[in-house]
C-alpha positions, 0 to 999 in steps of 0.5 A: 167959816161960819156955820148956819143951821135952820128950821122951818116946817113942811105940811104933810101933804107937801112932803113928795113934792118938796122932795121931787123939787129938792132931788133936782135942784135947778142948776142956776140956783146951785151956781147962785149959792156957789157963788155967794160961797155956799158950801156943804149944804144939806137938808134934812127932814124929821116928820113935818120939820125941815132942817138946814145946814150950810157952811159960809166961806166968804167974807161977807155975810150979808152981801152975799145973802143980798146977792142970793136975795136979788138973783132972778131964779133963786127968786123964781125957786123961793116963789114954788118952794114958799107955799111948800113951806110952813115957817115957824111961829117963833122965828126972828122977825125977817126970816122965813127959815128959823136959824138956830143957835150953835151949841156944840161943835168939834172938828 
């Protein structure tokens, strides 16, 4: 399994409208993500930072990020969420969402 955790920011004036989006998540970009194997997904806010963890049970990776990726509403679900979204400046070029690096964990 791996483990995925990440950041980006959220504008203040942006905060009740992310959060009445994310109380109803539409169903198909929850079958997208089950489907990639996406499990135990969660997202956080501290202020105006967003943090994000899933847990990743496939076997791979990037064809199932790629599937993610193409499918026509998550696509449709990014196109509203983006201009919510402020990514951060010190990102790795190609994300919006900034991964972090695992320190620590215990089971």
């Amino acid at each position: 399994m791996k483990r995925v955790a990440s950041v980006i920011g959220l504008p203040a004036e942006h905060r009740e409208e992310y959060e009445r989006y994310h109380a109803a998540v539409w169903p198909g970009v929850l079958a997208r993500l089950t489907a990639s194997h996406i499990q135990n997904y969660s997202i956080y806010r501290h202020g105006d930072l967003l943090f994000a963890y899933f847990e990743y049970t496939g076997d791979d990776y990037d064809a199932d990020m790629a599937a993610i990726a193409a499918d026509p509403e998550t696509q449709r679900w990014w196109a509203v969420q983006e201009p919510l979204q402020q990514p951060l400046a010190d990102r790795a070029d190609g994300e919006w969402w900034k991964e972090l690096p695992e320190i620590f964990h215990h089971d």
